[in-house]
PDB file of the backbone (N, CA, C, O) and the ligand in Angstrom, with CONECT records:
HET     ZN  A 101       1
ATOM      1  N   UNK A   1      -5.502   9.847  10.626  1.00  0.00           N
ATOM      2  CA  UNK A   1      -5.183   8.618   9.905  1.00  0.00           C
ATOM      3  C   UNK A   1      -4.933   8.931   8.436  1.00  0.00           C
ATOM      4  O   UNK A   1      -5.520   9.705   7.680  1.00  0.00           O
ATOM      5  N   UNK A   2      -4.311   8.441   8.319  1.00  0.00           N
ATOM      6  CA  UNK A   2      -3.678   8.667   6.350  1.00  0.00           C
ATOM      7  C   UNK A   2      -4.010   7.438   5.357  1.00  0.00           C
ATOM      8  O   UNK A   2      -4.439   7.753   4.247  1.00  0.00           O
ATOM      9  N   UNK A   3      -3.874   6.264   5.609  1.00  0.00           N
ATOM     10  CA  UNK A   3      -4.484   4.963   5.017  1.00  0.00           C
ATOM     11  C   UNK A   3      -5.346   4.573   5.220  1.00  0.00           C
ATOM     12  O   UNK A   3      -6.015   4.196   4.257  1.00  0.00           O
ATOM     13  N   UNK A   4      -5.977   4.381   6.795  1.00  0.00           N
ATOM     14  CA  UNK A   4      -7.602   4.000   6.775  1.00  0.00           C
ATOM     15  C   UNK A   4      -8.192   5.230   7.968  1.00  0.00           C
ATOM     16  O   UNK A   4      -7.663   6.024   8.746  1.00  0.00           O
ATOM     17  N   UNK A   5      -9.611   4.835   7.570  1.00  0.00           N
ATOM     18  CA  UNK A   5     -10.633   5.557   8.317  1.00  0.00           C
ATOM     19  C   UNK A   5      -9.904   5.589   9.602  1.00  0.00           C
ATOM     20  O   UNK A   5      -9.219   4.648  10.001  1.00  0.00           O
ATOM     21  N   UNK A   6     -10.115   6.986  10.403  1.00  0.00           N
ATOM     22  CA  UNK A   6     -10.442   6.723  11.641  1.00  0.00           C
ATOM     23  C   UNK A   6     -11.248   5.774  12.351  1.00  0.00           C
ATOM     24  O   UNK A   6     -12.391   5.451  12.025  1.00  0.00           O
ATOM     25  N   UNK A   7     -10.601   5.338  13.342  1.00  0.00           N
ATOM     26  CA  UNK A   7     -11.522   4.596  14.344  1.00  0.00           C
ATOM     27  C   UNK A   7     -11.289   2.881  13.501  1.00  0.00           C
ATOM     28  O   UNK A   7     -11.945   1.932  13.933  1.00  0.00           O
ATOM     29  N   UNK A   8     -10.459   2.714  12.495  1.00  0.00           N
ATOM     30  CA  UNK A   8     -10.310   0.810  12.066  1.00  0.00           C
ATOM     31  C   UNK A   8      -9.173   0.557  13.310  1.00  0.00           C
ATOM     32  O   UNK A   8      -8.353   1.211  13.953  1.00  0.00           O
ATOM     33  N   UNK A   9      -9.671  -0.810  13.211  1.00  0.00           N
ATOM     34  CA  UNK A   9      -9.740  -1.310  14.275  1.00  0.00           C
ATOM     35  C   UNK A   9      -8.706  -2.671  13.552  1.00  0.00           C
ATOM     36  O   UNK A   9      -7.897  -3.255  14.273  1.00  0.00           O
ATOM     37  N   UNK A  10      -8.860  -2.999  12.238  1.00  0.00           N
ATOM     38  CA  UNK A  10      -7.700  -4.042  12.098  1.00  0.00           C
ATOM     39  C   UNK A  10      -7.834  -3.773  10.382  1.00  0.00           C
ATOM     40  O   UNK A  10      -8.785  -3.466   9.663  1.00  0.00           O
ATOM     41  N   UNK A  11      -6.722  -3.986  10.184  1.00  0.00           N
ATOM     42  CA  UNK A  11      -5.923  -3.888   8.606  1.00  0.00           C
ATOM     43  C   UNK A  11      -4.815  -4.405   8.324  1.00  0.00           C
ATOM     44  O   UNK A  11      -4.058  -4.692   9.251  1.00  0.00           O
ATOM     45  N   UNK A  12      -4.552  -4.579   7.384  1.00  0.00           N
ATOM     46  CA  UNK A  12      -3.198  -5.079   6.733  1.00  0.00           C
ATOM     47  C   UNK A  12      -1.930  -4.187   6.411  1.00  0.00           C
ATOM     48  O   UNK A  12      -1.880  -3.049   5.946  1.00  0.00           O
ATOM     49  N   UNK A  13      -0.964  -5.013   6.782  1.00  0.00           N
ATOM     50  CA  UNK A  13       0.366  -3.722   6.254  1.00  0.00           C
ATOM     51  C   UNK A  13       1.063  -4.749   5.394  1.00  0.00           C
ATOM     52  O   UNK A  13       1.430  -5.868   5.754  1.00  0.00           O
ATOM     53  N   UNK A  14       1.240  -3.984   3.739  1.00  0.00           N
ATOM     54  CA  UNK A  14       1.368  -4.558   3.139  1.00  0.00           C
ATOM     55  C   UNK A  14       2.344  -4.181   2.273  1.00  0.00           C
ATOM     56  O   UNK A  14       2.138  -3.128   1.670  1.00  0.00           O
ATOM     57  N   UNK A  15       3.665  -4.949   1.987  1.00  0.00           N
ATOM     58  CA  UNK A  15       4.667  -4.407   1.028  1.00  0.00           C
ATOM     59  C   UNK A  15       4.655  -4.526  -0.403  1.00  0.00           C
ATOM     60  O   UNK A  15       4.215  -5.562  -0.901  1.00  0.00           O
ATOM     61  N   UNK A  16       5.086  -3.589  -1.129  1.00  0.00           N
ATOM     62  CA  UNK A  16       5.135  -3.846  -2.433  1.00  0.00           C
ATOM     63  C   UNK A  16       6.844  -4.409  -3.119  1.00  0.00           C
ATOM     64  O   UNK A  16       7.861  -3.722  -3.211  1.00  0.00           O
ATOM     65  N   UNK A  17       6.663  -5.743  -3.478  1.00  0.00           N
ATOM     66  CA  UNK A  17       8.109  -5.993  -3.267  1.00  0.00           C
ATOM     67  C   UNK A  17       8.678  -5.407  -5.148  1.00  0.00           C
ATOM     68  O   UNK A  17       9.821  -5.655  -5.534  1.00  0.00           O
ATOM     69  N   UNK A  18       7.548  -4.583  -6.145  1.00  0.00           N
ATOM     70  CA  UNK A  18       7.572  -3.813  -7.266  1.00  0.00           C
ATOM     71  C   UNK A  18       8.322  -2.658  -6.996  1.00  0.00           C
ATOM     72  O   UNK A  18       9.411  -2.415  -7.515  1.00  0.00           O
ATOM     73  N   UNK A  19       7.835  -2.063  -6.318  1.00  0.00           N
ATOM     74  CA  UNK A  19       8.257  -0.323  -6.295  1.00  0.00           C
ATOM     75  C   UNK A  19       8.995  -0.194  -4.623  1.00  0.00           C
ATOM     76  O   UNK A  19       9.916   0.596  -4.416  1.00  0.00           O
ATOM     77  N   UNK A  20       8.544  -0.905  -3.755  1.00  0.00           N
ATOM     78  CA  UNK A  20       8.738  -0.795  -2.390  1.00  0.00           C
ATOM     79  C   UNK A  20       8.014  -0.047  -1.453  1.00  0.00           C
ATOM     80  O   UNK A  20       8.362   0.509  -0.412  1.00  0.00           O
ATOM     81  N   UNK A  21       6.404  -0.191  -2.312  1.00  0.00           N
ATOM     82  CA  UNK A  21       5.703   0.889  -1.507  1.00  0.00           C
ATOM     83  C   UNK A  21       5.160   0.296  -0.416  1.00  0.00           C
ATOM     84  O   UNK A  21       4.565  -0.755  -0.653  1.00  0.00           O
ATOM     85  N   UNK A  22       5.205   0.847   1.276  1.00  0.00           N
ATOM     86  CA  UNK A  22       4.835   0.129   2.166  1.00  0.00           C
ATOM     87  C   UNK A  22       3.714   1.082   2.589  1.00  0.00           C
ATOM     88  O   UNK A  22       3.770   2.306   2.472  1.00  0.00           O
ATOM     89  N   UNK A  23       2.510   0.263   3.180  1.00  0.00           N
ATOM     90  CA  UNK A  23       1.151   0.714   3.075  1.00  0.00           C
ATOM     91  C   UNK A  23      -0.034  -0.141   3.692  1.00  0.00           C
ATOM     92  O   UNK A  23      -0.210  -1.295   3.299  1.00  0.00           O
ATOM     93  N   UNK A  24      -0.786   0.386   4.587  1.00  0.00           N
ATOM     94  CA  UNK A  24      -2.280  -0.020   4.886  1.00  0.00           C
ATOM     95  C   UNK A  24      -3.409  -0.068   3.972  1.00  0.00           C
ATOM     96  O   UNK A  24      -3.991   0.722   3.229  1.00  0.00           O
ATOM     97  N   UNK A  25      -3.492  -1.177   4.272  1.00  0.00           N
ATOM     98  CA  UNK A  25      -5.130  -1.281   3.311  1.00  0.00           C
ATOM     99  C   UNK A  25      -6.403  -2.163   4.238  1.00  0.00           C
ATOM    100  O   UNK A  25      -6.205  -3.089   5.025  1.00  0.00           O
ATOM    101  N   UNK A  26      -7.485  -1.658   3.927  1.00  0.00           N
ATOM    102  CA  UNK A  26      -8.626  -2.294   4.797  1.00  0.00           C
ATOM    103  C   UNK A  26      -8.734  -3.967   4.351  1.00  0.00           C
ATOM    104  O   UNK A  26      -9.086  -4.927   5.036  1.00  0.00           O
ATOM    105  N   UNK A  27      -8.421  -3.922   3.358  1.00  0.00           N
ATOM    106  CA  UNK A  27      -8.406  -5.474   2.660  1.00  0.00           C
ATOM    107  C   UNK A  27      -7.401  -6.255   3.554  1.00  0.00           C
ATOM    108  O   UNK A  27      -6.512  -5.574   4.064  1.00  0.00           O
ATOM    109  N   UNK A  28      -7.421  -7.937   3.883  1.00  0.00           N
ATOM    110  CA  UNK A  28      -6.770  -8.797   4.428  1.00  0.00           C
ATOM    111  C   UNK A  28      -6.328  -9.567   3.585  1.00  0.00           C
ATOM    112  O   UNK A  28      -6.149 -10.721   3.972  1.00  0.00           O
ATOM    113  N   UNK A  29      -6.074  -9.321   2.504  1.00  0.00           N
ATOM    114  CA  UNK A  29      -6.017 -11.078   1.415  1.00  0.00           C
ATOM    115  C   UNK A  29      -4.543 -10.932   1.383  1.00  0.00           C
ATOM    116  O   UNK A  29      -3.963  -9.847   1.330  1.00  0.00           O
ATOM    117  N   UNK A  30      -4.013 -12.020   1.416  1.00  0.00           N
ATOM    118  CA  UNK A  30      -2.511 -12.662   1.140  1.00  0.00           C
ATOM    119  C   UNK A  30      -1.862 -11.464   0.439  1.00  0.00           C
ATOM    120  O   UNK A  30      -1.060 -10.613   0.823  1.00  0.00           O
ATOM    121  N   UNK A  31      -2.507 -11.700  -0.761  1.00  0.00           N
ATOM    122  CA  UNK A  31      -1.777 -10.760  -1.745  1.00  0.00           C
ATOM    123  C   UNK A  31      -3.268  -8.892  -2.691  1.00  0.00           C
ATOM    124  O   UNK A  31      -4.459  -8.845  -2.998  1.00  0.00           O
ATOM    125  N   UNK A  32      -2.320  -8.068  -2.713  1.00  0.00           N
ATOM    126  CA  UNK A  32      -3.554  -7.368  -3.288  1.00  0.00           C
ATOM    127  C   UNK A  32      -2.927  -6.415  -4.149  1.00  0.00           C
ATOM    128  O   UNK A  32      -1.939  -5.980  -3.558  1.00  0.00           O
ATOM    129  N   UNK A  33      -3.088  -5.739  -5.614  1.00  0.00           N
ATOM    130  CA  UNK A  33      -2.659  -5.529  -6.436  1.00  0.00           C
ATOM    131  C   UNK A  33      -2.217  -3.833  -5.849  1.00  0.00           C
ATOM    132  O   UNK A  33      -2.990  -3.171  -5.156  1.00  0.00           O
ATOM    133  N   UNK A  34      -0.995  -3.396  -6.240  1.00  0.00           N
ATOM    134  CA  UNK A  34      -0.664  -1.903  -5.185  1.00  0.00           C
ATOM    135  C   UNK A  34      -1.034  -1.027  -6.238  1.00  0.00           C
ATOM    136  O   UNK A  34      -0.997  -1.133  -7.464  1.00  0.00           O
ATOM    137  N   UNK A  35      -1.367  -0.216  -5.528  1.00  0.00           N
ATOM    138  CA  UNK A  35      -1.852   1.138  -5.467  1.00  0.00           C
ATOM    139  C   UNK A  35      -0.989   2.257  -6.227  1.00  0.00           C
ATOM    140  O   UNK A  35      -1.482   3.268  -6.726  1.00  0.00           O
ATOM    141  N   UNK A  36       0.217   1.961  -6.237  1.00  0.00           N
ATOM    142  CA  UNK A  36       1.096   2.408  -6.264  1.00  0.00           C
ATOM    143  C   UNK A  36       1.978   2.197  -7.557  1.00  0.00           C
ATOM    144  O   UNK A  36       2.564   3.208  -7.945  1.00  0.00           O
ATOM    145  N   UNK A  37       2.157   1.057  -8.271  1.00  0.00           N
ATOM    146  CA  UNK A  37       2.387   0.706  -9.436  1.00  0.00           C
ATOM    147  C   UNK A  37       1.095   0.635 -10.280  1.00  0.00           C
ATOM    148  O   UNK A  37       1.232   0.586 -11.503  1.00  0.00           O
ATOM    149  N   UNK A  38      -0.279   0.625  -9.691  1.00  0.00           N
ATOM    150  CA  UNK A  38      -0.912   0.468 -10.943  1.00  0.00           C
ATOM    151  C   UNK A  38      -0.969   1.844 -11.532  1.00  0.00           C
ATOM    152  O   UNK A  38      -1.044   1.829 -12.761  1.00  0.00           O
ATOM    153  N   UNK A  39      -0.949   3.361 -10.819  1.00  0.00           N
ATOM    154  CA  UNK A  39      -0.618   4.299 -10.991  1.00  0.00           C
ATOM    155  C   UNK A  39       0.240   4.585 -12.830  1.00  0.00           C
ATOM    156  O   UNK A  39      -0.144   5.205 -13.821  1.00  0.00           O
ATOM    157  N   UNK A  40       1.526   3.748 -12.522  1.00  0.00           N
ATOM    158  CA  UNK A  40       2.138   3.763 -13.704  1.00  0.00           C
ATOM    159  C   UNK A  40       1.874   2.512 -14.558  1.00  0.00           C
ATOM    160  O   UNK A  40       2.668   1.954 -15.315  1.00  0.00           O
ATOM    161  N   UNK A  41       0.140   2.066 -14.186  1.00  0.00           N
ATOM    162  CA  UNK A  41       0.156   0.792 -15.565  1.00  0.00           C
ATOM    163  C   UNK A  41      -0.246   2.276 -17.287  1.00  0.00           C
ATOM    164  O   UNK A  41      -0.713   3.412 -17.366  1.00  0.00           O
ATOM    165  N   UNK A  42       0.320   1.224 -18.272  1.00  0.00           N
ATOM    166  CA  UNK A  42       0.114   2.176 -19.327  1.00  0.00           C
ATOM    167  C   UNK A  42      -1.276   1.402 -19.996  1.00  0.00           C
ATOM    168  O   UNK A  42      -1.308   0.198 -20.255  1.00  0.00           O
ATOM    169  N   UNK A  43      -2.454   2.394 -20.226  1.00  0.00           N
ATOM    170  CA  UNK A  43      -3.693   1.523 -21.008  1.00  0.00           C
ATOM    171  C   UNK A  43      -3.624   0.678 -22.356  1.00  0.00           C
ATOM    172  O   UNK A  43      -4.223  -0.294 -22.816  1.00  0.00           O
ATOM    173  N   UNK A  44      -2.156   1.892 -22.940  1.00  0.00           N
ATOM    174  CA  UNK A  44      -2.445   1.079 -24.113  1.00  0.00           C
ATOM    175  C   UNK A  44      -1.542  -0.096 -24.671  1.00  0.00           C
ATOM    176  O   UNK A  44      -1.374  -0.491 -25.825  1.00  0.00           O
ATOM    177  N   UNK A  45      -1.028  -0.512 -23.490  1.00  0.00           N
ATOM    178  CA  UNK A  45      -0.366  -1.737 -23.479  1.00  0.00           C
ATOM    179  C   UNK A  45      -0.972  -3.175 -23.433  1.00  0.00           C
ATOM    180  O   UNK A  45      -1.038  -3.656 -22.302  1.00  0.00           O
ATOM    181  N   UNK A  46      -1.419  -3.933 -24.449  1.00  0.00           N
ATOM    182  CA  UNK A  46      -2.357  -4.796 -24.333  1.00  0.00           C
ATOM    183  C   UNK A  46      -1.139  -6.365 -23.982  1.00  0.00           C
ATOM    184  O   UNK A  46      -0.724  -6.763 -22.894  1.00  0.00           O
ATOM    185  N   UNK A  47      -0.978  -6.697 -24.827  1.00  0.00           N
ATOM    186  CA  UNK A  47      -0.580  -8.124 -24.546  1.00  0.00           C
ATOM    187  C   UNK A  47       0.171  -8.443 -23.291  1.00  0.00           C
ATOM    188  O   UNK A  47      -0.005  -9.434 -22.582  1.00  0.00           O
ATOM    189  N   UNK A  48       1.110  -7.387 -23.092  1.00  0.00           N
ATOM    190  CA  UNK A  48       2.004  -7.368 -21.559  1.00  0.00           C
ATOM    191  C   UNK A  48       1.158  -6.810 -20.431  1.00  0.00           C
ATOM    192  O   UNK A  48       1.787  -6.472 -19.429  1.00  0.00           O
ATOM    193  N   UNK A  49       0.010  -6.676 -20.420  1.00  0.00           N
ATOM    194  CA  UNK A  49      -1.345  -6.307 -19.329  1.00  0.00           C
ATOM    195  C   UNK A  49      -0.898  -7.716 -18.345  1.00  0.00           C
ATOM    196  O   UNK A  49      -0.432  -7.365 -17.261  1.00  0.00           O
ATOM    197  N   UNK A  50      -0.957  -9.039 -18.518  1.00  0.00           N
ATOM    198  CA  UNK A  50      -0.752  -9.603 -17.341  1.00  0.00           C
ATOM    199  C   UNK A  50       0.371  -9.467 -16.744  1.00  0.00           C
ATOM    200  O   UNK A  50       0.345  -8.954 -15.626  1.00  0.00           O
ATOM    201  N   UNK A  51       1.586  -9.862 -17.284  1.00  0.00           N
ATOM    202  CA  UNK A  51       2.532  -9.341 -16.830  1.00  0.00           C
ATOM    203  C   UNK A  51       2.727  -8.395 -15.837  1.00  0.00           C
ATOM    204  O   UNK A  51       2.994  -8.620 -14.656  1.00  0.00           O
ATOM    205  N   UNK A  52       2.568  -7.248 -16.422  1.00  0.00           N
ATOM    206  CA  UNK A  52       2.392  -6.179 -15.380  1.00  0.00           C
ATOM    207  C   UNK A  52       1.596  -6.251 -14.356  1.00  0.00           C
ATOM    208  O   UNK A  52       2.183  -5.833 -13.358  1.00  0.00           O
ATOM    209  N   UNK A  53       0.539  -6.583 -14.138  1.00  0.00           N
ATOM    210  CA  UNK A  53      -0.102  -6.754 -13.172  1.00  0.00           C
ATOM    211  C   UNK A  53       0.118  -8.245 -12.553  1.00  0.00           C
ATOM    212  O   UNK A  53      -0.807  -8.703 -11.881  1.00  0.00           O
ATOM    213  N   UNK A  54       1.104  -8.903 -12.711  1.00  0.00           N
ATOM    214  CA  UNK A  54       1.549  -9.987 -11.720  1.00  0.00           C
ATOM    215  C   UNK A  54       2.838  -8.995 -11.192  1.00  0.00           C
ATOM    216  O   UNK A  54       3.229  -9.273 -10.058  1.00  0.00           O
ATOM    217  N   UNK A  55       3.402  -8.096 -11.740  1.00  0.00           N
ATOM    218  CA  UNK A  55       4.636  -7.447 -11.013  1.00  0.00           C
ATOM    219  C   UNK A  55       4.138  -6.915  -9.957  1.00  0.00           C
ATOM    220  O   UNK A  55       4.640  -6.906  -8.833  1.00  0.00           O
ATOM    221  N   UNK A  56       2.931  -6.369 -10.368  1.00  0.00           N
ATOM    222  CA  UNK A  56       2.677  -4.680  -9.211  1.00  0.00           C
ATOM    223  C   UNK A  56       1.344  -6.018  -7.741  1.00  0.00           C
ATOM    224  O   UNK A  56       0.179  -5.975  -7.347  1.00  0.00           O
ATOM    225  N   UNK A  57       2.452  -6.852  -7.535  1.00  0.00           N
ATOM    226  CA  UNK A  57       1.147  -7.280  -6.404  1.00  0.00           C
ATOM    227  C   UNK A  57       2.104  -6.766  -5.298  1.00  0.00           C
ATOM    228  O   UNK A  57       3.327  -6.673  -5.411  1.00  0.00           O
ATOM    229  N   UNK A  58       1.232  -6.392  -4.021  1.00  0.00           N
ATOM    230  CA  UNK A  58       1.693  -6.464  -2.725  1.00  0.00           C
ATOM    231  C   UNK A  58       1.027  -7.310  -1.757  1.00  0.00           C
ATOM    232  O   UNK A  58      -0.121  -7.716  -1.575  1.00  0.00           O
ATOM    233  N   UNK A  59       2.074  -7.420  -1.244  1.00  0.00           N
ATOM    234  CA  UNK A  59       1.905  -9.153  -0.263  1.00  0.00           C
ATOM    235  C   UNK A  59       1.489  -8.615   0.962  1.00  0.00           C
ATOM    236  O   UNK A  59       1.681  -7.401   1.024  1.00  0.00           O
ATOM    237  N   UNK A  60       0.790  -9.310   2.336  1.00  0.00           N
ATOM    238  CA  UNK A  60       0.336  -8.566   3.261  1.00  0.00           C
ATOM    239  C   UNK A  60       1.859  -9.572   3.761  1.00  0.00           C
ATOM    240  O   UNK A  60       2.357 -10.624   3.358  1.00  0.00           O
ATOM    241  N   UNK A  61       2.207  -8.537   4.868  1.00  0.00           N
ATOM    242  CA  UNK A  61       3.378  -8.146   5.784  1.00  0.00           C
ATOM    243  C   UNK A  61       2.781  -9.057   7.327  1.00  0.00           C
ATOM    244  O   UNK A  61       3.132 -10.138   7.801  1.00  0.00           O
ATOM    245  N   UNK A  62       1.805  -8.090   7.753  1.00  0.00           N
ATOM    246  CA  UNK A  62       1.118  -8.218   8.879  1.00  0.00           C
ATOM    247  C   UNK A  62      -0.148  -7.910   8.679  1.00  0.00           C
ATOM    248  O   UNK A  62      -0.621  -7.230   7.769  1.00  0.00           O
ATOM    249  N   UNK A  63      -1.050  -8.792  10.161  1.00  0.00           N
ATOM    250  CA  UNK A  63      -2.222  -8.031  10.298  1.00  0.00           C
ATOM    251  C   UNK A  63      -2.656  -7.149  11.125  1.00  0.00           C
ATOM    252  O   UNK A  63      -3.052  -7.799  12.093  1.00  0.00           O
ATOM    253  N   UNK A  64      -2.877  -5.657  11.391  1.00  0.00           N
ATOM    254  CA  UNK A  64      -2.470  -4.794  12.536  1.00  0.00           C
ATOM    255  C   UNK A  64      -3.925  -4.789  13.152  1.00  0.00           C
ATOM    256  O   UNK A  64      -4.921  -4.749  12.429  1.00  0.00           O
ATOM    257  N   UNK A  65      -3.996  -4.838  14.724  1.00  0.00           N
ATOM    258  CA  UNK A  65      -5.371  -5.038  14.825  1.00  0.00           C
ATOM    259  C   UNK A  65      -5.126  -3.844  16.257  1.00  0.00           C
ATOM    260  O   UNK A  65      -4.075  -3.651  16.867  1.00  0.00           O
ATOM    261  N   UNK A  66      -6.399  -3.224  16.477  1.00  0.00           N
ATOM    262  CA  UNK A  66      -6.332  -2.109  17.977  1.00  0.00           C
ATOM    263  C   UNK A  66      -5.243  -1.115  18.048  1.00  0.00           C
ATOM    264  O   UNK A  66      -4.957  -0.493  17.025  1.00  0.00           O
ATOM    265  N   UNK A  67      -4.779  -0.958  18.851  1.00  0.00           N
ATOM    266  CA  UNK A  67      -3.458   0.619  18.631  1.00  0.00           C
ATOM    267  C   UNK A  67      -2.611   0.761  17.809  1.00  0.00           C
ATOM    268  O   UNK A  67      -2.192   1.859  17.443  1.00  0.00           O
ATOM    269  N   UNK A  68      -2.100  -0.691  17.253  1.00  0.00           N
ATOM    270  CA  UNK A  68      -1.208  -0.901  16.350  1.00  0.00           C
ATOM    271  C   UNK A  68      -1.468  -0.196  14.696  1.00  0.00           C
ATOM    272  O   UNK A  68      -0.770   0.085  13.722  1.00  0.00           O
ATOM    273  N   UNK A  69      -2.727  -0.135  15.040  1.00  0.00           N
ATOM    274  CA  UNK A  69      -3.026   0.418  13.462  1.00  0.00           C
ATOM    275  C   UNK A  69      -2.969   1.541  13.352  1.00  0.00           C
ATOM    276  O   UNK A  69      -2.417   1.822  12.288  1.00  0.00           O
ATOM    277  N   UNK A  70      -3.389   2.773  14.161  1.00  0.00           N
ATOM    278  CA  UNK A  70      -2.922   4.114  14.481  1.00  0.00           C
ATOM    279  C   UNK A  70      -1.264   4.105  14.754  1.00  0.00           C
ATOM    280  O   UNK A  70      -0.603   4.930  14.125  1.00  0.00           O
ATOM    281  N   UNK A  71      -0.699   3.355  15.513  1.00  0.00           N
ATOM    282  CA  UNK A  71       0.616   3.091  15.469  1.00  0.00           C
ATOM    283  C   UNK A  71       1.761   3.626  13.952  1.00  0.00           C
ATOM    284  O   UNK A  71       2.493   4.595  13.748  1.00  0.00           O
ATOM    285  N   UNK A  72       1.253   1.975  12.895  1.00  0.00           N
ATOM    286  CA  UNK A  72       1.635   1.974  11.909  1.00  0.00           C
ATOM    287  C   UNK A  72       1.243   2.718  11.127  1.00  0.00           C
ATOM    288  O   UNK A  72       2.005   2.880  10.174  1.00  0.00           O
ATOM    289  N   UNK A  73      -0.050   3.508  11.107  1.00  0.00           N
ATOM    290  CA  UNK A  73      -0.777   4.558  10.003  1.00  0.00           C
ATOM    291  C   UNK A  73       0.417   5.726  10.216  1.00  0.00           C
ATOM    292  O   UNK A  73       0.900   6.398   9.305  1.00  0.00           O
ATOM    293  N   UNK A  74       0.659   5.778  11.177  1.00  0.00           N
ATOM    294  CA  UNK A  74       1.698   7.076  11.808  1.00  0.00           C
ATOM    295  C   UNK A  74       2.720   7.074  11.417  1.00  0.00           C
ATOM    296  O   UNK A  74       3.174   8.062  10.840  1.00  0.00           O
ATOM    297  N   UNK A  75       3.358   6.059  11.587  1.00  0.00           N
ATOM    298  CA  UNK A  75       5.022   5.332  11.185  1.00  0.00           C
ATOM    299  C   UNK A  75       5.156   6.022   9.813  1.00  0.00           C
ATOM    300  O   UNK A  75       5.747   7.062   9.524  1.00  0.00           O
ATOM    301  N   UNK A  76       4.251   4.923   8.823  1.00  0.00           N
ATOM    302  CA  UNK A  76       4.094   5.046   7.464  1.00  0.00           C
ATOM    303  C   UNK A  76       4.147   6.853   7.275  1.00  0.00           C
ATOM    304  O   UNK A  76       4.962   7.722   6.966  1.00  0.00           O
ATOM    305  N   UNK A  77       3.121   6.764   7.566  1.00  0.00           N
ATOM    306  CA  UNK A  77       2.962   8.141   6.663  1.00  0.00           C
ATOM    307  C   UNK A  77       3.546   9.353   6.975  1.00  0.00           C
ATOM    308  O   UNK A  77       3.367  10.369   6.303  1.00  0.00           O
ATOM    309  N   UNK A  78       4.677   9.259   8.594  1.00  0.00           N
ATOM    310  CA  UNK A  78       5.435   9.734   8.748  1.00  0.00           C
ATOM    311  C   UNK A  78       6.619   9.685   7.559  1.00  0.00           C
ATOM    312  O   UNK A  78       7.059  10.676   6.977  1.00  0.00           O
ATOM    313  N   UNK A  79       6.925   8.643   7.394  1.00  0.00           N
ATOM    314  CA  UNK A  79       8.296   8.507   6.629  1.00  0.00           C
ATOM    315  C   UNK A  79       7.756   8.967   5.107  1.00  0.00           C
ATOM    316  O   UNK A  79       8.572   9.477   4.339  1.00  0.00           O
ATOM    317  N   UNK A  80       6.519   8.798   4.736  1.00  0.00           N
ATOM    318  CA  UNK A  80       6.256   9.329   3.495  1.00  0.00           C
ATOM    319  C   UNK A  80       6.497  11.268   3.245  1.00  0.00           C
ATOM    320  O   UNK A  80       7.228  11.962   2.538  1.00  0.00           O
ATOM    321  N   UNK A  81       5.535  11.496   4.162  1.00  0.00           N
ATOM    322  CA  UNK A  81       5.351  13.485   4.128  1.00  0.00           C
ATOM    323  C   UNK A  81       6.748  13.497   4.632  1.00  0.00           C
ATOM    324  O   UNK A  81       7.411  14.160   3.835  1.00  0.00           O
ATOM    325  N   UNK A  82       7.589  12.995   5.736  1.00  0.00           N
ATOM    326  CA  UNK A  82       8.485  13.410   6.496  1.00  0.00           C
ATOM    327  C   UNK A  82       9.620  13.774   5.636  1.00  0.00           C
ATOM    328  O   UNK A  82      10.242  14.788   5.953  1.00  0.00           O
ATOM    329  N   UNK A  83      10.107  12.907   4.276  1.00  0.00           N
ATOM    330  CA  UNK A  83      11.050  12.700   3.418  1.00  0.00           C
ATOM    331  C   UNK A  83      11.340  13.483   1.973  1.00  0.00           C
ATOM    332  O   UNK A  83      12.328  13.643   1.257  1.00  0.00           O
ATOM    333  N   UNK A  84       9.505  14.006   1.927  1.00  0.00           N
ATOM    334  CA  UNK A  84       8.984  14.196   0.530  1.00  0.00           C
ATOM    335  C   UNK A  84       8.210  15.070   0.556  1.00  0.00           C
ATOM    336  O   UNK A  84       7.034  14.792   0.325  1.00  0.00           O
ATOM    337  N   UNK A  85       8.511  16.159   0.787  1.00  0.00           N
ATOM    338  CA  UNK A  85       7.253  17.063   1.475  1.00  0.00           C
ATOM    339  C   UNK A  85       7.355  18.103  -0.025  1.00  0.00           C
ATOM    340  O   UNK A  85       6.341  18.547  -0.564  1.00  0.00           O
ATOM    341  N   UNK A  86       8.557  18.329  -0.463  1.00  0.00           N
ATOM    342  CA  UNK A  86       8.476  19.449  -1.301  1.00  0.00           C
ATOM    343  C   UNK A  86       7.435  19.943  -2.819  1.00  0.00           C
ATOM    344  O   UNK A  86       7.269  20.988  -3.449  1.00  0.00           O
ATOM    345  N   UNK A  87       6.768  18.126  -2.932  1.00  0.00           N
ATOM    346  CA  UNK A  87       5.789  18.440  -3.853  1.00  0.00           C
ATOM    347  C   UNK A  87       3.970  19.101  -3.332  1.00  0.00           C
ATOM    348  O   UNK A  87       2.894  19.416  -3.840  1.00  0.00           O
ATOM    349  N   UNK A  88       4.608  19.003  -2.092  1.00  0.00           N
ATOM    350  CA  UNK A  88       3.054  19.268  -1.239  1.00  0.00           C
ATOM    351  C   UNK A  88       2.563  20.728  -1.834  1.00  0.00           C
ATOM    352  O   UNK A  88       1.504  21.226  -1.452  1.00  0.00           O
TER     353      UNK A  88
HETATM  354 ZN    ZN A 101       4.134  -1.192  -6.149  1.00  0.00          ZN2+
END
C-alpha cells in the first residue's frame, strides 16, 4: 500500500482541483487541505496565508471501502512511480 496502512478497509479518494494531485487519505471530510500544494506553501508569506490555503483544498472524489481501496492505492501509485521514476 502507498497511501494508507495495510489492511484499511475504507478511505477517501480525493482530487486536488490546485495542482491535480489525485490521492488517498484515511480522512472522509468533504473537503481536506492537499498534501501536495501545502508542500509549496511559502512561511513567509503572511497576509495571502488564506488565500493560499483556500486554493490548495482537495475535495473527496469517492469513498473506497473493502478491495477497492487496495484497488485504487494501486492505480494511483501506479501512475505516480510508473511515469516518474527517474528522481527515485
Ligand atoms: Zn494540490
Amino acid at each position: 500500500m502507498y497511501y494508507v496502512p495495510d489492511g484499511t478497509t475504507k478511505c477517501g479518494y480525493y482530487e486536488c482541483k490546485e495542482c491535480g494531485a489525485r490521492f488517498l487519505s484515511l480522512q472522509l471530510s468533504e473537503v481536506i487541505p492537499c498534501p501536495y500544494c501545502e508542500k509549496d506553501f511559502d512561511p513567509e508569506i503572511g497576509p495571502d496565508e488564506e488565500m493560499t490555503a483556500l486554493d490548495a483544498e482537495a475535495t473527496l472524489q469517492k469513498v473506497l471501502e473493502g478491495e477497492e481501496v487496495e484497488m485504487w492505492d494501486k492505480l494511483l501509485s501506479l501512475a505516480i512511480t510508473g511515469g516518474d521514476e527517474e528522481w527515485l
